[in-house]
Steps between C-alpha positions, in 0.01 A plus 500: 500500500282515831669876542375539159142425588469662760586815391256491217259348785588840686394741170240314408241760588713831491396525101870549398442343132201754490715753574729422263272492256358790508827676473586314208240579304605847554756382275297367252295810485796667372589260292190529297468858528893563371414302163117547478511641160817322281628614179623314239866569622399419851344152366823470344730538781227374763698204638816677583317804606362307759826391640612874481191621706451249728803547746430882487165447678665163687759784620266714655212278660678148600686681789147595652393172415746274661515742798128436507528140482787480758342701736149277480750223561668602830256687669313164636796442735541883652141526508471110738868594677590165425909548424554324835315235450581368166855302649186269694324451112837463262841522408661870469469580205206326353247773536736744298507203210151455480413845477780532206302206321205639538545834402689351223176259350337838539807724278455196256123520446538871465746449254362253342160674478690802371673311165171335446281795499755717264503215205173414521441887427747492272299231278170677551648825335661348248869539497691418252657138504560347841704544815879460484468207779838496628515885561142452650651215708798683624284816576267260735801341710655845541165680615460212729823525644484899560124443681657273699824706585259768623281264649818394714612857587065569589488173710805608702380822573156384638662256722726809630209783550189338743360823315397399154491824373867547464530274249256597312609818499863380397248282207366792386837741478617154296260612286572856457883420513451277214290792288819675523754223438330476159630862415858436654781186424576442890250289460697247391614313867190594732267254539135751439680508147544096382187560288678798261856294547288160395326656232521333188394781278618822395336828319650711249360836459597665205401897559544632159242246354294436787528116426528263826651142432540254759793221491622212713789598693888344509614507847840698520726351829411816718099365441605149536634607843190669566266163426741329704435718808149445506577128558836646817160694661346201526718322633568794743120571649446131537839464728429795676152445544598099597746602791303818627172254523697246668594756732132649578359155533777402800 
């Protein structure tokens, strides 16, 4: 718990949350932009629409964002040189679990920010009925679990590179990576595509009539597998990122 502290005493003015913001609301902007003008058909299918669209943009910008968060994280300790003292201040290992708490109360006010913000739009637009809570609750448990997988993969590259611009750069070709994932099914057992593997809506597009209508999905094993591999990555960065901390801090 005193690791804890003092690592949120240690961002306290670096404006991370501010950040953060700022780059969600990116997200929101396109949330309100992509529905700014509902049909009838669109009030009609609003709630599930919302769980189609909102791992498509989740697939493209969380990758920048967690590198971005990451990065803020573990630059204070390459920027002070402090890796050889930190054996004087605390355990090995307790620096690397405070960081994945706190980036992780950050993922979960993202997220949580996220679900808000799309139902209370949902309500203001008038859609049709209400959420279908359980698919809504499954959606938020998944997206937090992929933002944290790549929050894992973001925080062990930062403690790698002393340059934080590696990272970043591997953040933002997560991003583009996961713009073309959404066009091709390998996307299935990487972890920049746990959003489109998570996703608890699908589309049908019916070219002949021009009619779109969304539907909740039924897993088949092969996607099952796919969900369960977001869970194997996280369990992967966080041992990897565990023992090669460990290793820096001795």
């Amino acid at each position: 718990m005193n690791t804890l502290r003092m690592e949120f005493q240690k961002i306290k003015r670096k404006k991370i949350a501010l950040t953060i913001c700022a780059l969600v609301s990116v997200q929101f902007a396109w949330l309100l932009w992509s529905g700014s003008r509902p049909d009838e058909d669109a009030r009609l299918q609003g709630w599930i629409e919302t769980l189609y669209s909102l791992p498509l943009m989740n697939v493209i910008m969380m990758p920048t964002i967690m590198s971005v968060l990451a990065s803020r994280l573990a630059d204070v300790e390459h920027k002070g040189n402090t890796y050889k003292l930190l054996n004087t201040l605390r355990r090995p290992g307790a620096l690397y679990h405070a960081k994945v708490i706190c980036g992780l109360l950050f993922i979960l006010a993202v997220c949580a920010a996220q679900f808000i913000f799309v139902i209370a739009l949902g309500y203001t637009r008038g859609y049709a009925g209400h959420p279908e809570w359980k698919y809504y609750a499954a959606a938020f448990v998944l997206n937090l679990a992929c933002c944290l997988s790549l929050y894992l993969l973001q925080l062990l590259l930062s403690m790698l590179f002393f340059n934080q611009m590696i990272p970043l750069v591997a953040g933002l070709g997560g991003s583009m990576l996961g713009l073309i994932l959404m066009y091709v099914k390998m996307y299935s057992f990487l972890p920049w595509g746990g959003f489109l593997s998570a996703a608890q809506a699908r589309m049908d597009w019916n070219p002949d009539t021009r009619i779109i209508r969304f539907y909740y999905r039924a897993y088949s094993p092969v996607e099952l597998c796919a969900v369960f591999m977001i869970f194997v990555w996280i369990v992967v960065f966080y041992t990897a990122g565990r023992i090669l901390f460990s290793r820096k801090e001795v």
